[in-house]
Structure formats: structure tokens, C-alpha cells
C-alpha positions as CSV (number, residue, x, y, z in Angstrom):
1,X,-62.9,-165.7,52.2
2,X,-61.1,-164.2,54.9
3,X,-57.6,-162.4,54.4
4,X,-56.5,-162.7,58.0
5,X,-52.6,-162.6,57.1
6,X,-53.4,-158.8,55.2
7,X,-55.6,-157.7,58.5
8,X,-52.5,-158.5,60.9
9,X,-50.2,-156.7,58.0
10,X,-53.1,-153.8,58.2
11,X,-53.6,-153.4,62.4
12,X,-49.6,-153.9,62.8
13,X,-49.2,-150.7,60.0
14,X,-52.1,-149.0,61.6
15,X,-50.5,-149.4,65.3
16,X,-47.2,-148.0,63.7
17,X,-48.3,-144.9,62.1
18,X,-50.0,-143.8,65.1
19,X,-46.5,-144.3,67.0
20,X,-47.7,-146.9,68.9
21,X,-45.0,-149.0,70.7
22,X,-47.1,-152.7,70.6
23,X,-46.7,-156.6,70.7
24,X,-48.1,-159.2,68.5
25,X,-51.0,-159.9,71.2
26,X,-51.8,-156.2,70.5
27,X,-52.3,-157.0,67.0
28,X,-53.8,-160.0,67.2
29,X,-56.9,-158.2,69.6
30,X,-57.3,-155.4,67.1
31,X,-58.0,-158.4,64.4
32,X,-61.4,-159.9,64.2
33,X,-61.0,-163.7,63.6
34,X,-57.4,-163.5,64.5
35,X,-54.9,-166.1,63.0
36,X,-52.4,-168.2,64.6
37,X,-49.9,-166.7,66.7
38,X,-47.2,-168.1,64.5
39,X,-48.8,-166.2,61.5
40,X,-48.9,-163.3,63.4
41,X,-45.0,-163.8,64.1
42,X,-44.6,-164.3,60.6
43,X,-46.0,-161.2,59.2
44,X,-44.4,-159.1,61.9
45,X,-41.0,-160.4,61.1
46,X,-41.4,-160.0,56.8
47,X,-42.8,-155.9,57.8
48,X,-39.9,-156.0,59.2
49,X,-37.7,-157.2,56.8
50,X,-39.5,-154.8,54.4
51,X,-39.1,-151.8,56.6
52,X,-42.7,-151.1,57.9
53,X,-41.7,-152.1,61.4
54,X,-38.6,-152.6,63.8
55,X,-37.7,-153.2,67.4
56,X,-35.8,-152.0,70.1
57,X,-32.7,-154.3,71.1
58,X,-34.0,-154.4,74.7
59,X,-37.3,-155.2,74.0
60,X,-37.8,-157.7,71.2
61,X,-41.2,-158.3,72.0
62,X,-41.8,-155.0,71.2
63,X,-42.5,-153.4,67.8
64,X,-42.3,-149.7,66.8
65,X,-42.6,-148.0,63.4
66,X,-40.1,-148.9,61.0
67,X,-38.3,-146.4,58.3
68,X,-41.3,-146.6,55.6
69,X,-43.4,-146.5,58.5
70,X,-41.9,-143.2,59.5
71,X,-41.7,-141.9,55.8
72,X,-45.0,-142.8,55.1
73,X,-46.6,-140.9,58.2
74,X,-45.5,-137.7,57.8
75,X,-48.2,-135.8,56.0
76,X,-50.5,-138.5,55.9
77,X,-50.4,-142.0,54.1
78,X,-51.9,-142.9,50.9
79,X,-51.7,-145.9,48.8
80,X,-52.3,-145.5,45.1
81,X,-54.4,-149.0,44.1
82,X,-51.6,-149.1,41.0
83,X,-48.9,-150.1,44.0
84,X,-51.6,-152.9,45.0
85,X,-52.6,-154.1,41.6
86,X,-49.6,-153.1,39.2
């Protein structure tokens, strides 16, 4: 089974941390077996809505780190599989 939605989530996160301005058709190409690019929309907009990613007023199309984003690059991210799993 293939967790496409969590790969978008994962490249869009990746893309951030490396302070990469980038649209959804950047994400979708650094997905193999892309989804939809209404999934793709909708992941962007609920990182967004959690903080992982924002955009710029003058460019909507256009996505840049969010504050956890930001917060989470300095000094390296790490993910504790606790957070994941509970």
C-alpha cells in the first residue's frame, strides 16, 4: 500500500527545511507515483494550517517554510517515533 498523501506531507517538509521557495508541481515531481493535484492542494493547505508551511501574499502559488518549519530547522530536525505512534 502506498502512502502518497504522507510522501507529499514528506517532499513539501523536505523542500521547506532546505529553504526552498516551491509550488505544488514541485512537490508533486519529487513524489514517485504522485497523487491527484487536488490531494496535493489539500495537504499543502492542512501543513499550512498546522504551521509547517506558508505563503507570501503576492505569490500564493508559492509556498515557503512555515514557523515549525523554521523552528524545527535550526540545529537539525528529528522526530522522536513517540510523536508518530503515541
Amino acid at each position: 500500500m502506498s502512502h502518497r498523501a504522507a510522501a507529499v506531507a514528506s517532499e513539501a517538509i523536505r523542500l521547506a527545511l532546505i529553504n526552498k521557495r516551491f509550488s505544488a508541481a514541485d512537490v508533486r515531481a519529487g513524489v514517485d507515483d504522485a497523487p491527484s493535484r487536488q490531494t496535493v492542494s489539500r495537504v499543502l493547505a492542512q501543513l499550512e494550517a498546522d504551521g509547517w508551511l506558508a505563503r507570501r501574499d503576492k505569490e500564493p502559488r508559492t509556498w515557503l517554510a512555515g514557523d515549525l518549519a523554521r523552528e524545527h530547522g535550526e540545529g537539525g530536525f528529528s522526530i522522536d517515533s513517540s510523536d508518530l505512534f503515541g
